[in-house]
Structure formats: C-alpha cells, structure tokens
N, C-alpha and C positions, 0 to 999 in steps of 0.2 A: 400290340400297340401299333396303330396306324402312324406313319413316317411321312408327318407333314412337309412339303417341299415348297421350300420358298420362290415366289416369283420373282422376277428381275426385272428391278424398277422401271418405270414404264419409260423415264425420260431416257433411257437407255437405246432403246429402238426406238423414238421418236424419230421424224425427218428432220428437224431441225438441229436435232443433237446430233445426228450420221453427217449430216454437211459437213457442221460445226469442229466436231473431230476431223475431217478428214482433209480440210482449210491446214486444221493445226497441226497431222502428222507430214501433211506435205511440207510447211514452213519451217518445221523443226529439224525432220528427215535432211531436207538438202542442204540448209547452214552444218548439219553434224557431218553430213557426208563430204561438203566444201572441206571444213577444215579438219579434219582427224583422219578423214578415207580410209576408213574400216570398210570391210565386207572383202576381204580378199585384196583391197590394193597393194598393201604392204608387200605381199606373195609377187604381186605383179607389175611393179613400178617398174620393174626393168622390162615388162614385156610390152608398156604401154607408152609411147611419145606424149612427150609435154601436149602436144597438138589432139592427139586420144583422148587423154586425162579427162576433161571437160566434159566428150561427148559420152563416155565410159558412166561417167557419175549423171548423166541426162539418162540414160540406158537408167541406170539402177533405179533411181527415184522412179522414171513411170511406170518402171517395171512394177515395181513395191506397190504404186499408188493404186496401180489400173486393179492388180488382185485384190487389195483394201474396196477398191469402188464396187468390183463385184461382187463379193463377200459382203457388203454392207446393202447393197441390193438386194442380195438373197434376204439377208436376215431379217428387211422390211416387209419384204412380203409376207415370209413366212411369219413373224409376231401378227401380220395381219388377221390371220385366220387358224393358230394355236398359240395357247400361253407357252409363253418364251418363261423356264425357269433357270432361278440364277445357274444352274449346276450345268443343264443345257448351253445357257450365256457361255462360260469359261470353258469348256469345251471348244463353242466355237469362236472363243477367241484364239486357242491354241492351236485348233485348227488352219486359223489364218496363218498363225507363224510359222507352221509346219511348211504351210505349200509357199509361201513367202521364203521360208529358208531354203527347200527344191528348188523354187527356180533361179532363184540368184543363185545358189551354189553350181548350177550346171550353166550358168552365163560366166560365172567366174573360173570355170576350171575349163570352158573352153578360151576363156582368154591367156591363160595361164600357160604361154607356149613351152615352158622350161620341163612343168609339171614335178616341181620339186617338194610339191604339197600334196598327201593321200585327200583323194576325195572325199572320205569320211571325216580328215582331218580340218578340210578349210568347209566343210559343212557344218562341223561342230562350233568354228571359230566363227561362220558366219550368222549362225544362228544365238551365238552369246551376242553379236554387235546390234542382231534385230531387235533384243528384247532389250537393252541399252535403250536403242534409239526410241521404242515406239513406248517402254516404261512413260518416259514423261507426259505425252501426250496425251494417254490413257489416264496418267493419274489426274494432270490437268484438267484434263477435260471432263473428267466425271465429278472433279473436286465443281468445277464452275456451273454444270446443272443439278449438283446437289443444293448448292446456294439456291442458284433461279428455281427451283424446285419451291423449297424454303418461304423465296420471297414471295413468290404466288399464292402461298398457304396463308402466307400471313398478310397479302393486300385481300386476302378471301375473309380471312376473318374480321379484318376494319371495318370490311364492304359492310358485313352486316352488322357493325355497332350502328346505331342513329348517332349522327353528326348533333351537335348543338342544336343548329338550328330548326334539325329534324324532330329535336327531345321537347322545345321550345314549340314548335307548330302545332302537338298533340294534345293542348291543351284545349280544356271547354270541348265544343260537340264540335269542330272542325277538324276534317283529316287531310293531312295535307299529302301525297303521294310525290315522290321526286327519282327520277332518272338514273341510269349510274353514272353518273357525272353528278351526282348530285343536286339538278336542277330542279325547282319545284315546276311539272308541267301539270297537276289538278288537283285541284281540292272540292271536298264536296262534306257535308256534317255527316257525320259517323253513322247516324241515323239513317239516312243513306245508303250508305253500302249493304249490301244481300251477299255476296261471295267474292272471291278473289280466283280467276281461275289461269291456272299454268299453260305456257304455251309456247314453249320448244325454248328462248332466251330470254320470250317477256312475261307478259304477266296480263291477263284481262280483268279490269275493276269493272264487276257488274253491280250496278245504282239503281236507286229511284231517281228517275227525272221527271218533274213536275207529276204523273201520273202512270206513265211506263217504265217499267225495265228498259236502261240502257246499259251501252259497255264502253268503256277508255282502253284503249289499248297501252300500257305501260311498257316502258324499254328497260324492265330492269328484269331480275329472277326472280322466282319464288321464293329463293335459297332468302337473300336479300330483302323480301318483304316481310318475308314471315319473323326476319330477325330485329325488324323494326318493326313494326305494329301487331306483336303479340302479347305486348304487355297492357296495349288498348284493345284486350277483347277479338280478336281476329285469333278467332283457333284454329289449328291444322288440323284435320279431318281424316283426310286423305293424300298420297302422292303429290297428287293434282289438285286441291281444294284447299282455301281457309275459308271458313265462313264466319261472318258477324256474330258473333253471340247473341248480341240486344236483337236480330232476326229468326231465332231458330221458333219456331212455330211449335214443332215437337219432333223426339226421332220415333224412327217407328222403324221393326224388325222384317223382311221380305223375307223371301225363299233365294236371294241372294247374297243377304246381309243387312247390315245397320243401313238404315237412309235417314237423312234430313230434311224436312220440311221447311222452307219458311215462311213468312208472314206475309209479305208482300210480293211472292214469285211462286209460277208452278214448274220451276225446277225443283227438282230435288236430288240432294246430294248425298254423292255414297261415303259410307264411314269403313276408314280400312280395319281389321284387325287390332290392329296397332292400338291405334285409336280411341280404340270403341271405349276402355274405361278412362280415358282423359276427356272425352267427349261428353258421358254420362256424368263424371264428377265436376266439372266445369258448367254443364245447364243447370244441374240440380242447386246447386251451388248460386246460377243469378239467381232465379227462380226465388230462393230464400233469404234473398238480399231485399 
C-alpha cells in the first residue's frame, strides 16, 4: 500500500505568512524575555549589572530573530521549487529550535562567569524556555491564516453566486456582463455572444457586432463567469473556453480531439476530455428543444 504524504498547507510558506509570524515572535519574544528572563538569566543575574541586563536581553532576541529570519528564508525558497510536506514542515521547525537553542546556550554559558550550571544543564533548561516562548506565536499565527485562509475560500465562493442584480439582468435575450466589483461594464443580447475566452485574471467576451466578430475584454475570471452565466446556456468546454450554446453550428472529431464549430465565427473551439460528454448531452439536448 502506497503511504500518501500530506503537504503542508501552502499559507504556511507564503511571504506574507513568514513576515507575519516573524512581526509576532519578535513582539512576543521580548515582552517574555522583559519580564520572566528565562534563557539562563536566573543562572546569571549575579554575573550580569542592572546596566547589562538590557543590552544581555537586546543580544538574545536578535540573536533568536536573525536565525528565525534565516530559516525562514531558506524555507522560502526552497517551497519555491519542491513541495514542502508537513512532516518535512516540523522537521524544520525543530530544526530551528535546535540551532536556536546552540547558540543562546553558548551566549549564555559564556556569560555565566561562576559556571555553576552544566552546559548540558542550562541547554536543556534553555531549550524548554524556547519552546515556551515561540509555542504561542506559532500557534497564533497559524490559528490567524487558517481563518484568512477560510475567509478567501469563502469571499471565492460568493464571488461566483450572481448578486441579485446580476440574476435580475439575465432575463429576456440581454446579457449583461459585470466586473469583480460587481459593476456592470457590457451588455450585448445573448444571441450575440459566440465564446468566452480565458486570459490569465480576465476574461475575453467574443460577439457579433453589427456584422464582425468582436471582443470586450472583461476584468473578472473565468472561475467567476462561468459561475454566473451557466445557467443561461454558456457551457464549459474546455479549461480556457465557454461557448454559447444557441451558437454551436456542430462539434465535429479531429486527429486532436472534439472541436466546435460555430455559426457565426471560423474559430473553432477545442472540447477537453472532460467535456466531451456534457458538451454532447447539452447540444443534443437544444437541438431537441
């Protein structure tokens, strides 16, 4: 039995997630390390002047943040160009803590002029303070882009209900086309339209105008049109294509696959796999209307 391995969610390695935590373990780090001074201070309040104190806890936090910032650099790049899975993820996050707990423990036990603590000893004690400190951050901040996560899922899914006004416009032979912002920027009769084609965020509505083919370039997605004007006839085809229904001329089989014809255009469009039997049951279907 093959041993599926889970990836690690993507908002995880984003850049805006890596800032984001690294804002919050510095703010959290130095308020902990202000008032509780774990990481060995306890060991070393007598070897360190009220007037130290300060620059001692300045020392630790860059120390901590600068190995966080690099670690989190690497880890950008590398999700760049191989999938990051979770198991690999927790790894390198233990990773961080390790060499995060090396080098403050040899900051600390070279401050520690008495040496009344085994180095093994105030490693082990400074490595339970790291995972203390950086626990919250971590859980914080994966708790706050599992939400945003969330709420992008679900402003995606609104996107492509049709607003009222949009359900209201589609009535009779006028289609009215609108923005994501919702703005209506064209309308033209259904009869009209020959295809919808994809194109990188927006969207190309290709028409009859007076006697040519022309095109509108729309600011919305595919994702987004196809989830409004599929209930009027505008079938998905392909990836990249919906075509008019009331336009399809005939599909016809190549040495490539399904194509479509239309009525009033000599493009012709290609039918994915996918496709091919909702494409077939949905003409056959006007056809006998």
């Amino acid at each position: 039995m093959t041993k599926v391995e889970l990836h690690a969610p993507h908002f995880l390695t984003q850049k805006r997630s890596i800032v984001l935590f690294l804002i919050c373990v510095a703010l959290f780090a130095s308020t902990f390390v202000a008032i509780y001074r774990p990481l060995g201070f306890m060991n070393m309040s007598d070897s360190l002047s009220q007037l130290h104190l300060p620059l001692y806890t300045i020392i630790v936090v860059a120390t901590g943040f600068g190995i966080l910032l690099i670690s989190r650099i690497l880890l950008y790049q590398y999700q760049r160009f191989r999938t990051m899975h979770i198991t690999g993820y927790a790894l390198w996050i233990f990773g961080e803590i390790v060499v995060f707990t090396l080098a403050l423990t040899f900051l600390a036990d070279g401050i520690n002029i008495r040496q009344d603590i085994g180095f093994s000893q105030l490693m082990m004690r400074i490595f339970l303070d790291i995972v203390g400190i950086l626990l919250v951050p971590y859980i914080i901040s994966i708790l706050i882009f599992m939400l945003d996560e969330k709420r992008q899922e679900i402003d995606a899914l609104h996107a492509m209900l049709p607003t009222k006004e949009q359900e209201s416009s589609m009535t009779g032979d006028t289609v009215n086309f609108f923005d994501r912002g919702g703005r209506l920027v064209f309308a033209t009769k259904k009869s009209n339209v020959l295809y919808i084609e994809a194109s990188d965020n927006y969207t190309n509505i290709h028409y009859i105008n007076e006697d040519h083919e022309d095109c509108f370039i729309l600011h919305n997605s595919m994702k987004n049109v196809e989830g409004t004007y599929a209930s009027i006839g505008m079938l998905r085809c392909h990836r990249g294509y919906l075509v008019n229904l009331e336009n399809i001329k005939l599909i016809r089989k190549e040495k490539d696959g399904m194509v479509i014809e239309l009525t009033q255009s000599n493009k012709t469009i290609p039918v994915s796999k996918t496709y091919v039997n909702k494409v077939a049951h949905s003409f056959a279907g006007h056809i006998n209307e």
